[in-house]
MARFIBA-265936 format. One line per 5 residues: number of its first residue (from 0); their letters; for each residue x, y, z of C-alpha. Coordinates in nm, 2 decimals. Layout:
! MARFIBA-265936
NUM = a = X Y Z; ...
//
This chain:
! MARFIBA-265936
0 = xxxxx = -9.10 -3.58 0.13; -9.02 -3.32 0.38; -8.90 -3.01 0.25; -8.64 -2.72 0.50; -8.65 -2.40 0.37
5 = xxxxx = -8.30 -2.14 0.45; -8.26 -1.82 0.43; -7.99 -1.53 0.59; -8.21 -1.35 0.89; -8.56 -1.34 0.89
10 = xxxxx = -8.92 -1.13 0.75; -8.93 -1.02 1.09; -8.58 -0.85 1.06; -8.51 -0.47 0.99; -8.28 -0.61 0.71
15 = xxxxx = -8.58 -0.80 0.56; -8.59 -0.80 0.18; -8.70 -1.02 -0.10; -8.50 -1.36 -0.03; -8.74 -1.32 0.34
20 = xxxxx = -9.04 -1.22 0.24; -8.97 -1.48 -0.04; -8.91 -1.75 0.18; -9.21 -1.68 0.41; -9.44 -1.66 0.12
25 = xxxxx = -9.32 -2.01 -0.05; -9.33 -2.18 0.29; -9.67 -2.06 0.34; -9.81 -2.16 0.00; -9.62 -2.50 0.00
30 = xxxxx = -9.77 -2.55 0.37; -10.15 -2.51 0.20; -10.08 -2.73 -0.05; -10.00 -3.02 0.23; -9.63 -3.03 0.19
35 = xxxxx = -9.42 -3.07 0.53; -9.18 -2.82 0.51; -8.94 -2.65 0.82; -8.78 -2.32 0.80; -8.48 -2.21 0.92
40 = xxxxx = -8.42 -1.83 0.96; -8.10 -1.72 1.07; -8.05 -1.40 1.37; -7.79 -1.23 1.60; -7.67 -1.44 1.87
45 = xxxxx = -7.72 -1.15 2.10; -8.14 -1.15 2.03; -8.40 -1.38 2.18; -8.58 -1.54 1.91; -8.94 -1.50 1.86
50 = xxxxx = -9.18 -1.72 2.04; -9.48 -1.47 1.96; -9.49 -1.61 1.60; -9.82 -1.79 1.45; -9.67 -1.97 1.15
55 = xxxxx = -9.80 -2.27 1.03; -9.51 -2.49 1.01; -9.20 -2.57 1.23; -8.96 -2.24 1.26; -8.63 -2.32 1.35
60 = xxxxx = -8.38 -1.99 1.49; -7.98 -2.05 1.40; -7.76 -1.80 1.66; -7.56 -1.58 1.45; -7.17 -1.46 1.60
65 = xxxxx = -7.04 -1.21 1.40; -6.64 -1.30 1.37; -6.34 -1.08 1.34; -6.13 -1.20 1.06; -5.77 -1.09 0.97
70 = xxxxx = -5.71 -1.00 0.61; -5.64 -1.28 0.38; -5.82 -1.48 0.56; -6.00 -1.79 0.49; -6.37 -1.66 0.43
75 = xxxxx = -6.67 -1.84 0.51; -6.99 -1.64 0.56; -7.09 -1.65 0.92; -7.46 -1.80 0.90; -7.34 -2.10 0.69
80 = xxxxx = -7.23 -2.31 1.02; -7.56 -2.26 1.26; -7.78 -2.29 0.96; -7.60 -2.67 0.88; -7.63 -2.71 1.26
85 = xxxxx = -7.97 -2.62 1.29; -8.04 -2.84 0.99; -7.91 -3.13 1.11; -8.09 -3.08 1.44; -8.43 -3.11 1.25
90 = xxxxx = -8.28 -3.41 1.03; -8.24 -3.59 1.37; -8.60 -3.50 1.43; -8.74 -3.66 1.06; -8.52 -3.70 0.77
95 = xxxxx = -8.50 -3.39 0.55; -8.53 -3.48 0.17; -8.46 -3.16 0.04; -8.35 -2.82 0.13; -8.44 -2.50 -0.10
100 = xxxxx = -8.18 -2.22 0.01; -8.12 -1.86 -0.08; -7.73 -1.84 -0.09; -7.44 -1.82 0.16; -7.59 -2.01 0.43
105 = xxxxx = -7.61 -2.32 0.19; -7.26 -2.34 0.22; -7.20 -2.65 0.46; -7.51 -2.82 0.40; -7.37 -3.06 0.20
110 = xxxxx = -7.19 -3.20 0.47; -7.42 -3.12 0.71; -7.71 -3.37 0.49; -7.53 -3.47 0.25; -7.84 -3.74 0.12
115 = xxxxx = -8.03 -3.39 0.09; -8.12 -3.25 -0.25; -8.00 -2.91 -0.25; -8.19 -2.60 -0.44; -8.05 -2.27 -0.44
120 = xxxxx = -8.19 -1.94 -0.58; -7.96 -1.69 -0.73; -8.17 -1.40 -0.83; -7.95 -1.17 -1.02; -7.62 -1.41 -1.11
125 = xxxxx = -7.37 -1.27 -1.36; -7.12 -1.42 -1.60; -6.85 -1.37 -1.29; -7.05 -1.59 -1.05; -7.10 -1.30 -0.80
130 = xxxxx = -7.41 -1.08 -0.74; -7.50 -0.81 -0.91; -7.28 -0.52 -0.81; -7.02 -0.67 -0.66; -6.72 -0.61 -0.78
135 = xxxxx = -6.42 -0.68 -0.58; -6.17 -0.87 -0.73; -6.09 -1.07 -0.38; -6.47 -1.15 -0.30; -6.58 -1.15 0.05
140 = xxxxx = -6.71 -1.42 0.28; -7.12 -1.39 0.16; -6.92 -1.46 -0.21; -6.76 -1.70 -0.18; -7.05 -1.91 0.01
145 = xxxxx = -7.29 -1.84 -0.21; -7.01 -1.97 -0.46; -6.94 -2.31 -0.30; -7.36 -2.33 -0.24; -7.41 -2.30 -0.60
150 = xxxxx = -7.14 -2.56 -0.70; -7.29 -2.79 -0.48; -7.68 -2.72 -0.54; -7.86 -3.04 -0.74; -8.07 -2.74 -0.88
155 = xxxxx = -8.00 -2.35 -0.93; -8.36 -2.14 -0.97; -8.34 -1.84 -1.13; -8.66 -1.56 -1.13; -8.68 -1.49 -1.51
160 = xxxxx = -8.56 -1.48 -1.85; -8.37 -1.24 -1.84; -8.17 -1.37 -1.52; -8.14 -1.71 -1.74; -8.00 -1.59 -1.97
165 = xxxxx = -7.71 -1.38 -1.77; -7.67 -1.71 -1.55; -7.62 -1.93 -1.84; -7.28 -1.82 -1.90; -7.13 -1.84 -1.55
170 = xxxxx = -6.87 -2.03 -1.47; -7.00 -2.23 -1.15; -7.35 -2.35 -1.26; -7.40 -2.56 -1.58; -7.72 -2.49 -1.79
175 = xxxxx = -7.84 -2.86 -1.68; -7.89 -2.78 -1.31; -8.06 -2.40 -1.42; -8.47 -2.40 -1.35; -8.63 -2.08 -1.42
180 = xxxxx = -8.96 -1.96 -1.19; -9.10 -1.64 -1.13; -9.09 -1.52 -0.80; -9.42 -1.45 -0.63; -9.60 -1.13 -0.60
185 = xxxxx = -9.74 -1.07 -0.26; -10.10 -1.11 -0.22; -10.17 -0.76 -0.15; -10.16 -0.69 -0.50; -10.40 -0.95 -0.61
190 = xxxxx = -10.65 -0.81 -0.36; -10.63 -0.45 -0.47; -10.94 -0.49 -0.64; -11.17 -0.25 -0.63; -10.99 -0.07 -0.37
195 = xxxxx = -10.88 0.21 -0.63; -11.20 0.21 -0.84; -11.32 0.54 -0.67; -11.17 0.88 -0.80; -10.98 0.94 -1.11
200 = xxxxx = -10.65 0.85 -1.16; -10.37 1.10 -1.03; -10.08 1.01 -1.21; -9.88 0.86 -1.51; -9.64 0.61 -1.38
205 = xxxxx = -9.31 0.58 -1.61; -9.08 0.28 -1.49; -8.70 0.24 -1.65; -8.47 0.42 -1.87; -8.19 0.69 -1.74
210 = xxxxx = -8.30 0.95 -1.96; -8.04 0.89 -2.15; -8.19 0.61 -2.37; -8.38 0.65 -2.68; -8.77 0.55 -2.51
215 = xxxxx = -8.67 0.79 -2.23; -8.58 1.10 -2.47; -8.83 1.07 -2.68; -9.08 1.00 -2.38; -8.90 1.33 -2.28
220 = xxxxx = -8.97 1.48 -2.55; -9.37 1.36 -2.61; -9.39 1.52 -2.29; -9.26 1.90 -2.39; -9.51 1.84 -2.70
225 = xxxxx = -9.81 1.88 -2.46; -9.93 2.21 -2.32; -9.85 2.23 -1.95; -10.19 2.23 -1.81; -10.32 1.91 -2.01
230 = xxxxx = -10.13 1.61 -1.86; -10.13 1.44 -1.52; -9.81 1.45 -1.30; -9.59 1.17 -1.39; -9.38 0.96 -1.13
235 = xxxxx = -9.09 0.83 -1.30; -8.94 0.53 -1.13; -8.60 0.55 -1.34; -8.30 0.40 -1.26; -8.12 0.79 -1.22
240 = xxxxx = -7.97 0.64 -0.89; -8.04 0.50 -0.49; -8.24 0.58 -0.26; -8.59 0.74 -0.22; -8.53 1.05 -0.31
245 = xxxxx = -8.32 1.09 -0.67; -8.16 1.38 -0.87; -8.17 1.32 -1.27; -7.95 1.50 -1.46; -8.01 1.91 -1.53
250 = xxxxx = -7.92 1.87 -1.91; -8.29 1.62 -1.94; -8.50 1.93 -1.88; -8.79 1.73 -1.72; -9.11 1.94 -1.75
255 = xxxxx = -9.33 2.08 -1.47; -9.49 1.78 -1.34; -9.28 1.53 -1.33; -9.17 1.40 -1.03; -8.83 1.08 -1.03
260 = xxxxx = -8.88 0.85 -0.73; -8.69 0.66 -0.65; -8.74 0.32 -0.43; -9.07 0.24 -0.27; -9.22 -0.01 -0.05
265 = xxxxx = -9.46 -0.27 -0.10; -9.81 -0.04 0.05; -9.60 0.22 -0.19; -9.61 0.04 -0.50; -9.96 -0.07 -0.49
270 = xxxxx = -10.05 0.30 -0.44; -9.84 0.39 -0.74; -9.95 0.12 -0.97; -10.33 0.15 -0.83; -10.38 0.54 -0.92
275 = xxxxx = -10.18 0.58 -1.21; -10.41 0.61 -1.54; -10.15 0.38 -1.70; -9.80 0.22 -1.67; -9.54 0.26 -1.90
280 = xxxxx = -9.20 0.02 -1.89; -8.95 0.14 -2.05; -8.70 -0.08 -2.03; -8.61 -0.47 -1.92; -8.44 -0.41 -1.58
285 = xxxxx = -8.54 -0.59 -1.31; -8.75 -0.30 -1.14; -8.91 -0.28 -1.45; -9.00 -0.67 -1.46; -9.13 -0.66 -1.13
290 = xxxxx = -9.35 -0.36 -1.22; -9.52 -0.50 -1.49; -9.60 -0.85 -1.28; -9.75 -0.59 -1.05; -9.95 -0.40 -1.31
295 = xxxxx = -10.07 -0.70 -1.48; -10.22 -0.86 -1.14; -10.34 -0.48 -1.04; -10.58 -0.51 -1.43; -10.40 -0.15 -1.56
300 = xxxxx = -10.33 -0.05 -1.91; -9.99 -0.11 -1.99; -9.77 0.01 -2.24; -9.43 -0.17 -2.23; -9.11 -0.28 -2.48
305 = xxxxx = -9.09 -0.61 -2.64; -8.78 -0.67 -2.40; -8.98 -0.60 -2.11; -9.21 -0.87 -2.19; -8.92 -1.15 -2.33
310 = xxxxx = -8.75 -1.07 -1.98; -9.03 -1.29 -1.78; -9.07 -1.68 -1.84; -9.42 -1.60 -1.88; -9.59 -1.60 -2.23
315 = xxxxx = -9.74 -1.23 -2.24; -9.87 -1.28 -2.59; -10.23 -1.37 -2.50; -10.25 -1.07 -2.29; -10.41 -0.71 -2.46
320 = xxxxx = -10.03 -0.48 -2.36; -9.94 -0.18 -2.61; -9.62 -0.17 -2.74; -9.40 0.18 -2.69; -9.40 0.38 -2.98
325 = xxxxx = -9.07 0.44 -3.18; -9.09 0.85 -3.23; -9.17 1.16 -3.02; -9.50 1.19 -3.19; -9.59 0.82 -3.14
330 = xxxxx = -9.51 0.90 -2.70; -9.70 1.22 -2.74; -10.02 1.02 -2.86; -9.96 0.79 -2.58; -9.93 1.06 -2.36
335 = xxxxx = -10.29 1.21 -2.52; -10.45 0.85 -2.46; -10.34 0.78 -2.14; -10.42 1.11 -1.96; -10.81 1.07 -2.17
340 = xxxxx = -10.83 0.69 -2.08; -11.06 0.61 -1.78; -10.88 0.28 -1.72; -10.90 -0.12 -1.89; -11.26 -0.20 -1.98
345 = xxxxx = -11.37 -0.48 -1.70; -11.35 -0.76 -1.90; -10.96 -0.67 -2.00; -10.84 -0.56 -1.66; -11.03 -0.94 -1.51
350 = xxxxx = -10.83 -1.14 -1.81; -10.46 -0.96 -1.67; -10.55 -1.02 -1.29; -10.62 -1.36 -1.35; -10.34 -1.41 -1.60
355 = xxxxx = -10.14 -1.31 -1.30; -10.31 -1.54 -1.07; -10.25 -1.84 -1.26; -9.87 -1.74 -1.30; -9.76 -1.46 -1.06
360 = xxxxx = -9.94 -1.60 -0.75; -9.73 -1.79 -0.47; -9.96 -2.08 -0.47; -9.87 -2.08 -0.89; -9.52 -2.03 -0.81
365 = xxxxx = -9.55 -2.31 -0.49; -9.66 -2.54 -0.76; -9.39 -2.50 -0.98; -9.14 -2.57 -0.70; -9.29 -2.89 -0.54
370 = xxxxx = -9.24 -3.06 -0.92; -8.88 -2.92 -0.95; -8.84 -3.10 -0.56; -9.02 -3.38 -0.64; -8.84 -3.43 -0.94
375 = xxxxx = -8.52 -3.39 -0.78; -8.63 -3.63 -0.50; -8.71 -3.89 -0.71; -8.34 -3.86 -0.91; -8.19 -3.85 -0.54
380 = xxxxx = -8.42 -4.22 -0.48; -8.28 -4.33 -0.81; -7.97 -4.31 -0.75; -7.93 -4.40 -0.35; -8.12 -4.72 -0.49
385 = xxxxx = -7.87 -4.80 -0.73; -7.55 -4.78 -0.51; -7.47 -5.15 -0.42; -7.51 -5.18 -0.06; -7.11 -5.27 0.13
390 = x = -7.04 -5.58 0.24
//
């Protein structure tokens, strides 16, 4: 079975976000595990592609032209065509079983392969069928691909629960054709071991909640119960806004010490998560979910909500987490603890890192995918077999 990979641009790209670093990381794990996969990353016409790179399996570059259209327009997002081009290029080179895209650029590859299974992740699909924040009532050329890709995908992969469940009532994909996987966390927060053991810890990190929510007031308000010069600084990683640097409303009154950030890197995060005496999720958002897959592979103690935890295909049960208290008093004890704590006993912080391993990993998450193609390959097998051959 050989497996393409798509994605729009590339990890080496100044845009480069989670669909890929995402697709880097899967192609790499599938390529340990022996599986023959091709990757097609998408670029500028105007730019030379790389020829410096060192990866492991075949890289193919599709030339980008950005077109002018008039208004009204038919739309078609502009990385569809070369990637169904560059496709079929490596079909001509050894048949392509299956291709696992990340959206709009899936377009046209129905008709580009059409006796290629087709997989398509849509992270963070609503009941509308468009991505999260879009709004436009007349939806642009990146929409409506990623709109015909997903009618046409044998397979939709979603990143969690909670994503499930929001995809489950929109329009374009049927709950039959909905697999749920967690993406991967990158390995430099399974190797973080150790590397923050020396020194005490220099912060409480709070993740979720707008302040205007009933964890974050009453966290607010555990916090004014404390005297000033008795609590570590807390980052708060709330959802107040964009951008690094965020402004929460005057009217919350946040306390001396406490400091709202807002995005952060990947070298970023695994500071955060690695000095903080504890992590507390408020909420179920998907910065939140990410930030406890993070905590749980860095071995920290956790205090989360029950949604956090039912928002991740994962089972947490087995794992030791705290639930959030449900009054002021209950966060100012929390506080107490947390700030007193000198971190998980080693034999609780080894059972979350390797709960993580065996479900957070890439090469756990690379497993999960090569039964989900393998499955679909042999349906695709099934049913080429059973169409009667013309005379």
């Amino acid at each position: 079975m050989r497996i393409a990979l798509t994605t729009t641009f590339s990890p080496w790209d100044a845009r480069a976000g989670v669909a890929q670093f995402g697709t880097r990381d899967l192609a790499d794990a599938l390529h340990r595990r022996g599986v023959d996969v091709s990757v097609v990353y998408t670029m500028e016409g105007y730019v030379e592609p790389r020829t410096d790179l060192e990866a492991p399996y075949t890289v193919r570059w599709a030339s980008v032209l950005r077109a002018v259209r008039r208004r009204g327009a038919a739309a078609m997002s502009e990385h569809a065509a070369p990637v169904a081009w560059a496709l079929r290029e490596l079909d001509q080179e050894g048949r392509i079983d299956l291709v696992h895209g990340q959206g709009e650029e899936m377009a046209l590859v129905a008709d580009a392969l059409p006796q290629a299974r087709r997989v398509v992740s849509a992270h963070a699909l609503e009941r509308n069928g468009q991505s999260r924040g879009k709004t436009s009532a007349e939806p642009g050329p990146c929409i409506a691909s990623t709109r015909l890709a997903l009618e046409l995908a044998h397979a939709v992969v979603v990143s969690g629960a909670r994503d499930l469940r929001a995809s489950m009532a929109a329009p374009l994909v049927d709950w039959e054709r909905l697999v749920a996987v967690e993406r991967g966390l990158p390995r430099r927060f399974f190797a973080a071991e150790g590397l923050f053991a020396a020194g005490a810890p220099t912060h409480l990190l709070v993740v979720g909640g707008n302040g205007e929510d009933d964890e974050a007031r009453q966290l607010l308000a555990g916090l004014h119960w404390l005297p000033e010069d008795s609590y570590l600084p807390v980052c708060w990683m709330g959802d107040f806004g964009t951008g690094r640097r965020v402004r929460p409303p005057a009217h919350l009154r946040l306390p001396p010490g406490v400091e709202c950030i807002g995005t952060a890197d990947e070298r970023s995060l695994q500071r955060l998560v690695g000095r903080a005496a504890e992590v507390i999720i408020l909420d179920d958002s998907a910065r939140s979910s990410e930030l406890l897959r993070i905590a749980i592979a860095m071995g920290k103690r956790i205090s989360t909500c029950e949604q956090a935890c039912r928002s991740l295909v994962s089972d947490l049960e087995p794992l030791a987490l705290r639930s959030l208290p449900t009054d002021e008093a209950g966060f100012a004890e929390l506080l107490r603890s947390a700030i007193g704590a000198a971190g998980l006993r080693a034999p609780e912080a080894a059972q979350l890192r390797e709960f993580a391993r065996l479900h957070f990993s890439w090469d756990a998450v690379a497993e999960r995918h090569i039964e989900l193609y393998e499955r679909l390959w042999r349906s695709g097998e099934e049913t080429a077999s059973a169409v009667p051959e013309s005379d």
